[in-house]
ChimeraX commands (.cxc) that place a marker at each C-alpha (Angstrom):
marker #1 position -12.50,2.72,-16.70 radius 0.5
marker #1 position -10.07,3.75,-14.61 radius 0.5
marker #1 position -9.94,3.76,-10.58 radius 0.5
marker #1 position -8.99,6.49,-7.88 radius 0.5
marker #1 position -6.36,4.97,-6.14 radius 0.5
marker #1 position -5.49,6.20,-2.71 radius 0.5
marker #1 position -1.62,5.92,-1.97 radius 0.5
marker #1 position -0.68,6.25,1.89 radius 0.5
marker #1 position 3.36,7.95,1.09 radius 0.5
marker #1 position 5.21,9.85,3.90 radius 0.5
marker #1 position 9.67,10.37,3.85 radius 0.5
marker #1 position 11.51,7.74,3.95 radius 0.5
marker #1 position 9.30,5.42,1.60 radius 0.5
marker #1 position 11.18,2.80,-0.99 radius 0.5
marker #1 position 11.67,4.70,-3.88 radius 0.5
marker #1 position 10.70,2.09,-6.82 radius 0.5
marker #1 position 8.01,0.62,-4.62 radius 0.5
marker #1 position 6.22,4.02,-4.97 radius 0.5
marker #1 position 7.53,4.77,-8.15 radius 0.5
marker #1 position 7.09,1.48,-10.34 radius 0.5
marker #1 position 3.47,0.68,-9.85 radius 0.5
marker #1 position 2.59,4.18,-9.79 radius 0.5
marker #1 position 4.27,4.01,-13.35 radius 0.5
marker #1 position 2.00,1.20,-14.11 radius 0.5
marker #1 position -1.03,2.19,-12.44 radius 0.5
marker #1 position -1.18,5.61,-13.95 radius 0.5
marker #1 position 0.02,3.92,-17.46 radius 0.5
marker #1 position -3.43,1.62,-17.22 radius 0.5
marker #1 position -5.54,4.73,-16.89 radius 0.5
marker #1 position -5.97,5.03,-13.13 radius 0.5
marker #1 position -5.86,8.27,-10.92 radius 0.5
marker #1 position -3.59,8.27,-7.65 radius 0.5
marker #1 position -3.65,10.29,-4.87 radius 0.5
marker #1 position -0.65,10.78,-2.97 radius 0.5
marker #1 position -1.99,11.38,1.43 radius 0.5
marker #1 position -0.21,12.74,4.17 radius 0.5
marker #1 position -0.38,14.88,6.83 radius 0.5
marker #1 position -0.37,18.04,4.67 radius 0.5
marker #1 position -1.18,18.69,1.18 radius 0.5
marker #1 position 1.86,20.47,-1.00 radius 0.5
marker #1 position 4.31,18.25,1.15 radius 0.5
marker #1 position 6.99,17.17,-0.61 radius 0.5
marker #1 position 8.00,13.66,0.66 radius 0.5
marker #1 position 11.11,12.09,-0.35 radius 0.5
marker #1 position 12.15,8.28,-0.74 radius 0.5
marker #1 position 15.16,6.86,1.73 radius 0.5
marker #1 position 17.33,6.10,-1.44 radius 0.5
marker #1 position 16.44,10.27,-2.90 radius 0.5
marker #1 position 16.25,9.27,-6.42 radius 0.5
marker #1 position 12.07,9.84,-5.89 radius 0.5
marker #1 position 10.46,13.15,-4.66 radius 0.5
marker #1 position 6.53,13.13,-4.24 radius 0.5
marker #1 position 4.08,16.08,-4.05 radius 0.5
marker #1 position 1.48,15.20,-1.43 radius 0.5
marker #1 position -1.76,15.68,-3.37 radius 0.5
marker #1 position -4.28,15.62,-0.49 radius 0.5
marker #1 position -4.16,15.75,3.08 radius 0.5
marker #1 position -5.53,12.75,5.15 radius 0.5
marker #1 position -7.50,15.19,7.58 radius 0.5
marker #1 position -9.40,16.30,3.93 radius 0.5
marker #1 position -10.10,12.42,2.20 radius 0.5
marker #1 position -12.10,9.84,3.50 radius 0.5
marker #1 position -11.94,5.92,2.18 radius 0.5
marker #1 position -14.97,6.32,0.12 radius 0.5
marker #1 position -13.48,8.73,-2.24 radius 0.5
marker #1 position -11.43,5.79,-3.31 radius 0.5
marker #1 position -11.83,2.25,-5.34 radius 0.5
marker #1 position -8.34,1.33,-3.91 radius 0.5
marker #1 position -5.40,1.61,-1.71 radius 0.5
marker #1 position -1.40,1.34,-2.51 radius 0.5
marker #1 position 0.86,1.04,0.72 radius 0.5
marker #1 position 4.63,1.10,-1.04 radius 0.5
marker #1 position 7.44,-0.04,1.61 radius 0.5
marker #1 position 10.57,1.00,3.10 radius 0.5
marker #1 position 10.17,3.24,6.84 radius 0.5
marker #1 position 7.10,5.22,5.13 radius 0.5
marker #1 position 4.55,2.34,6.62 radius 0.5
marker #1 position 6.50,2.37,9.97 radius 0.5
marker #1 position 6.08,6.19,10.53 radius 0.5
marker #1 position 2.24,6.40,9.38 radius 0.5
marker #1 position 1.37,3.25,11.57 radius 0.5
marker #1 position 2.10,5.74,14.77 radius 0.5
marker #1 position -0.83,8.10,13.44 radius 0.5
marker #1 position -4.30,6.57,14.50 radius 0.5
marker #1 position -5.66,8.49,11.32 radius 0.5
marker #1 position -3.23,6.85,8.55 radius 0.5
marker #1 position -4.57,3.53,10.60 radius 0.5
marker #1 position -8.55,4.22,10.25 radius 0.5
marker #1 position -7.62,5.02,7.03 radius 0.5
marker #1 position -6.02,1.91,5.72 radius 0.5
marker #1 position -8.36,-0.48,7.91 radius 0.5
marker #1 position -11.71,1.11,6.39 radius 0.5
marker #1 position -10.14,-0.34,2.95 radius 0.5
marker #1 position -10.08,-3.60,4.48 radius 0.5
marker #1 position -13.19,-3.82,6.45 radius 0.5
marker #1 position -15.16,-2.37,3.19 radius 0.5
marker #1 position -13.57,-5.30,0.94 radius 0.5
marker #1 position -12.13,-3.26,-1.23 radius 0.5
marker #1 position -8.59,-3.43,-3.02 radius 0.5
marker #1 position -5.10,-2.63,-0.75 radius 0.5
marker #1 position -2.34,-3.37,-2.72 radius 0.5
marker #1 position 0.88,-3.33,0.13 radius 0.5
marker #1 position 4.34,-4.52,-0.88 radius 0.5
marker #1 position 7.78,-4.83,0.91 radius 0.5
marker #1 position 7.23,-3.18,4.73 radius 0.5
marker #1 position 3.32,-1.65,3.64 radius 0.5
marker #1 position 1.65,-4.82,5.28 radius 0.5
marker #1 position 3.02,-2.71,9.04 radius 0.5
marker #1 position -0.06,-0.80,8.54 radius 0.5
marker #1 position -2.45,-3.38,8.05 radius 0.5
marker #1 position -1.22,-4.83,11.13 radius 0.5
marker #1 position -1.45,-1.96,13.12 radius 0.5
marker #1 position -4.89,-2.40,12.09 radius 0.5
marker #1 position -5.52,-5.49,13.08 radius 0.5
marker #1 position -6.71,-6.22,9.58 radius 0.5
marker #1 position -4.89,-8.96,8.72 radius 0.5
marker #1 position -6.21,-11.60,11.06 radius 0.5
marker #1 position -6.57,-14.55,8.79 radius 0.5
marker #1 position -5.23,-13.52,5.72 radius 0.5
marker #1 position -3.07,-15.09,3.11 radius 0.5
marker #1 position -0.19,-12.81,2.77 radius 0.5
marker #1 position 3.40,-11.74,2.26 radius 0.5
marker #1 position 5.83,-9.15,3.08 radius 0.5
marker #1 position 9.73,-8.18,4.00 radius 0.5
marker #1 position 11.39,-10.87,5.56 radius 0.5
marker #1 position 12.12,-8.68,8.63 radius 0.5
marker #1 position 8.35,-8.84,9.11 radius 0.5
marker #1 position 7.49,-12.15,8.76 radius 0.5
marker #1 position 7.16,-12.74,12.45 radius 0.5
marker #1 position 5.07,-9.39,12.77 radius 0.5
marker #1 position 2.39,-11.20,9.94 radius 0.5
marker #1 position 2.12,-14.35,11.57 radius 0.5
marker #1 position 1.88,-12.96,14.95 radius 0.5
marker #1 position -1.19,-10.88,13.23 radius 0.5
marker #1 position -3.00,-13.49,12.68 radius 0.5
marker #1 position -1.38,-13.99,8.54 radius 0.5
marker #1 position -0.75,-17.42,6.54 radius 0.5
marker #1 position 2.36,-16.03,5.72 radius 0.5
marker #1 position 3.49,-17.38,2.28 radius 0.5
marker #1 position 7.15,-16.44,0.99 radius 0.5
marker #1 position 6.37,-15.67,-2.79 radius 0.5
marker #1 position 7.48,-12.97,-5.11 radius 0.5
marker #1 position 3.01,-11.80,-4.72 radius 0.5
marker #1 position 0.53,-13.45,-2.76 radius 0.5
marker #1 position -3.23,-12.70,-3.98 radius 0.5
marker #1 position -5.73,-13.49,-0.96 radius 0.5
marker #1 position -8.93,-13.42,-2.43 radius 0.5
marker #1 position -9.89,-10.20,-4.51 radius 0.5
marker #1 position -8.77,-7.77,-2.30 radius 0.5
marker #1 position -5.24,-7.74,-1.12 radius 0.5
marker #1 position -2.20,-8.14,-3.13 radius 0.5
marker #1 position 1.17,-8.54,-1.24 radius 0.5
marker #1 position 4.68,-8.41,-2.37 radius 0.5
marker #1 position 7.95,-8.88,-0.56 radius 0.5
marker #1 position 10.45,-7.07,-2.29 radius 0.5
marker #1 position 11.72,-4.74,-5.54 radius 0.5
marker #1 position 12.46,-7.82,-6.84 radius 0.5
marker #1 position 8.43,-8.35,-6.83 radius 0.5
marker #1 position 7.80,-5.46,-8.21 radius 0.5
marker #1 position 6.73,-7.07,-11.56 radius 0.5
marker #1 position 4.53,-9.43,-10.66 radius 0.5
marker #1 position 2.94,-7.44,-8.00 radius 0.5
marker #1 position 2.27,-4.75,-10.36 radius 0.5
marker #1 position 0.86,-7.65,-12.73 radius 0.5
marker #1 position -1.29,-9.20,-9.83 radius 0.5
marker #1 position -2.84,-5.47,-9.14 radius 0.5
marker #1 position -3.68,-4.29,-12.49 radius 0.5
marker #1 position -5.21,-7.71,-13.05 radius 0.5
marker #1 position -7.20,-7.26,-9.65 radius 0.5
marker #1 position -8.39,-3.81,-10.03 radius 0.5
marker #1 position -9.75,-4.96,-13.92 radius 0.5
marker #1 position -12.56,-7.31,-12.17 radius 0.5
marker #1 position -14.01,-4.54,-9.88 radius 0.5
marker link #1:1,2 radius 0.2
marker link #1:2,3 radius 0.2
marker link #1:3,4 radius 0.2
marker link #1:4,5 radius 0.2
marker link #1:5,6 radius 0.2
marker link #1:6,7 radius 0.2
marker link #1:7,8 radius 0.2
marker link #1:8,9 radius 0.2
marker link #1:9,10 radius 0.2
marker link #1:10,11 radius 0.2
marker link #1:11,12 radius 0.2
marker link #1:12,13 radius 0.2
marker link #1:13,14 radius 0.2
marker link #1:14,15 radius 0.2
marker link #1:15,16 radius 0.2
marker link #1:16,17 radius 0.2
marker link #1:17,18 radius 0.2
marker link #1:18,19 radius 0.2
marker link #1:19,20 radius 0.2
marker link #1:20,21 radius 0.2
marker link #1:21,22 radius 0.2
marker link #1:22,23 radius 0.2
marker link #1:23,24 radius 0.2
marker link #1:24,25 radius 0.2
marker link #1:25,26 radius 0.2
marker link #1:26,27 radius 0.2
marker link #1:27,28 radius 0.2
marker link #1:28,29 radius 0.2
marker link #1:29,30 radius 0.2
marker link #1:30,31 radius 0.2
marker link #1:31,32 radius 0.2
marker link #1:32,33 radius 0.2
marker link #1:33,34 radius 0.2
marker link #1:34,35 radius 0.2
marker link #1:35,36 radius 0.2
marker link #1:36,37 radius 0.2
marker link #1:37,38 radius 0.2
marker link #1:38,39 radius 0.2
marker link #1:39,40 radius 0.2
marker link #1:40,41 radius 0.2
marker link #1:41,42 radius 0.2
marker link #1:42,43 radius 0.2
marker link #1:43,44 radius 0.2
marker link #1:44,45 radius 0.2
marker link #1:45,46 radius 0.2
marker link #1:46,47 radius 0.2
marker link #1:47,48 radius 0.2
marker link #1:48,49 radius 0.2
marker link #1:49,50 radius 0.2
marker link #1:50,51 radius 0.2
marker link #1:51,52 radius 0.2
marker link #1:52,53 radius 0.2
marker link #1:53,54 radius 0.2
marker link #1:54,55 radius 0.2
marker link #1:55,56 radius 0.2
marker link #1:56,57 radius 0.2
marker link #1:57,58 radius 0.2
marker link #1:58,59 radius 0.2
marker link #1:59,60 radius 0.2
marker link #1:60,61 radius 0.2
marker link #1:61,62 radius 0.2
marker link #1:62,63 radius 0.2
marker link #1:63,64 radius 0.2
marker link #1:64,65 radius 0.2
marker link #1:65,66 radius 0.2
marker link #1:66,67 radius 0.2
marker link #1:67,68 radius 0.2
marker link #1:68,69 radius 0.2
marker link #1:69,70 radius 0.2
marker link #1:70,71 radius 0.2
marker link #1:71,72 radius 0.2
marker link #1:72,73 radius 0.2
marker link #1:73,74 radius 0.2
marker link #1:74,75 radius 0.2
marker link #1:75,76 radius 0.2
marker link #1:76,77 radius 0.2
marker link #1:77,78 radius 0.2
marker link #1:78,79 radius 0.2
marker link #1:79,80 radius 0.2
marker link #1:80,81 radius 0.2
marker link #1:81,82 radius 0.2
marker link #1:82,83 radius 0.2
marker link #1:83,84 radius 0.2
marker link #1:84,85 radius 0.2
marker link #1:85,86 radius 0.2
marker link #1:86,87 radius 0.2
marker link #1:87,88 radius 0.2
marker link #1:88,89 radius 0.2
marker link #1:89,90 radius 0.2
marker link #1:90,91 radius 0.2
marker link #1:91,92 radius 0.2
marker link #1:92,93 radius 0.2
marker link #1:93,94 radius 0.2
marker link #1:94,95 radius 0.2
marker link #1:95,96 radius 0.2
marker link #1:96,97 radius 0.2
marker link #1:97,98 radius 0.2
marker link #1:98,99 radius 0.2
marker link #1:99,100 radius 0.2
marker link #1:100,101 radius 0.2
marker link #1:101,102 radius 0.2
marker link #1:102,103 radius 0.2
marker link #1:103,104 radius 0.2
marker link #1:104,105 radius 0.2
marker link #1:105,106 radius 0.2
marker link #1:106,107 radius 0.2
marker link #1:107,108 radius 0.2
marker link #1:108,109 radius 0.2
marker link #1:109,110 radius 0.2
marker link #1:110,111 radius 0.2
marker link #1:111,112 radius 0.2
marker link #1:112,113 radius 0.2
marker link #1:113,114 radius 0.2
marker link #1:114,115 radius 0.2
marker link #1:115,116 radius 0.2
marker link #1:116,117 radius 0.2
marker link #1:117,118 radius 0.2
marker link #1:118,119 radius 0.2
marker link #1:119,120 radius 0.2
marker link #1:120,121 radius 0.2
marker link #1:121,122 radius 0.2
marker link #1:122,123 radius 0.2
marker link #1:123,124 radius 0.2
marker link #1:124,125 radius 0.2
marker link #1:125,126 radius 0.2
marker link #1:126,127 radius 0.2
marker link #1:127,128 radius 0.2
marker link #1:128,129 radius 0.2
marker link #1:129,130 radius 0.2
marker link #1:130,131 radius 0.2
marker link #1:131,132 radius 0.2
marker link #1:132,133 radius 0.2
marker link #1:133,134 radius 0.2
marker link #1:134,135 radius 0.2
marker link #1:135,136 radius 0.2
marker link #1:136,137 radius 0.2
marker link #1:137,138 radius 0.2
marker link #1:138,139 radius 0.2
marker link #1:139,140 radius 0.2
marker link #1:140,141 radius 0.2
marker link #1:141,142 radius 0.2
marker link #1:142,143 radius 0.2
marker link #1:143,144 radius 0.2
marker link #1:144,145 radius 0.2
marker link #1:145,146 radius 0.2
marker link #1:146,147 radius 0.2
marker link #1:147,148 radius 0.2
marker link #1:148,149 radius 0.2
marker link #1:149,150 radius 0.2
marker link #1:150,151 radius 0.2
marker link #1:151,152 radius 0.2
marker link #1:152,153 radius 0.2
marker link #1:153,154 radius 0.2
marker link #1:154,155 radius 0.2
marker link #1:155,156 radius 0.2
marker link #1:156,157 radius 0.2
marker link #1:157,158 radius 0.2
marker link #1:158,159 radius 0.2
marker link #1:159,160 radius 0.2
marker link #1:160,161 radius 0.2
marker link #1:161,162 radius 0.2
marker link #1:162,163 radius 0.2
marker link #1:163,164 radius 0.2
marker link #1:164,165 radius 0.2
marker link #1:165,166 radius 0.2
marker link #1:166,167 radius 0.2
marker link #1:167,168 radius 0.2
marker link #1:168,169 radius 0.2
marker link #1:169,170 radius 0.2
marker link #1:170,171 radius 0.2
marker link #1:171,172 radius 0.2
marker link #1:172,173 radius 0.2
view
């Protein structure tokens, strides 16, 4: 059966980190949900080859309308961290156990968060300092699975296997 997925997408985002794994996610039967600040938005990625309707507001969803969270990279995760509400968002998927999938700069969020703390993880190699300082055993591979909740990837290049390591995560809950 398939999940509602809660994706966290404002301008600016990395176009095939939203795009990709939505492909796959929505190809393996699961709903997303697009949240920003207001529903209708159209947000558009930094490279403009991807233009996203904003499905739902965040001041209208709350983490328990959702089985999972997506955090795709690029400055998206940098401008949402500022907004306490994006943060409370993200961390409630955390402290609740269940599945954040966060690839390329999305881990910013969770550390923002102070969610991390702890974790096996991965992310851009700009951030790598910002993980470990969080508290992360930072591990530089193409997807890093800490236990069977978060799913990290560093890079496009990922983008396979973290789309892989998701699907194959949301299957067991």
């Amino acid at each position: 059966m398939g999940k509602k997925i809660a994706v966290v997408l404002t301008d600016m985002f990395e176009d095939v980190e939203y795009t990709d794994p939505a492909q796959a996610l929505e190809d393996a039967g699961h709903e997303l949900t697009v949240i920003e600040n207001e529903k209708g938005n159209t947000v558009t990625g930094k490279n403009g080859d991807a233009k996203v309707t904003v499905d739902a507001s965040i001041n209208d969803v709350k983490p328990d309308d959702f089985d999972a969270l997506l955090i795709p990279g690029g400055f998206s995760p940098d401008i949402l961290r500022a907004d306490e509400r994006f943060v409370k968002f993200s961390k409630a998927f955390m402290d609740e156990k269940k599945p954040v999938l966060a690839i390329c700069h999305g881990p910013q969020l969770l550390i923002t968060a102070k969610a991390l703390n702890g974790r096996k993880a991965t992310g851009y190699k700009s951030i790598q300092v910002d993980l470990v300082n969080a508290g992360v055993d930072f591990i530089d591979e193409e997807v890093v699975v800490c236990g069977d909740q978060l799913i990290t990837s560093r890079q496009p290049e990922d983008i396979p296997a973290f789309n892989r390591e998701s699907l194959a995560l949301l299957e067991k809950i």
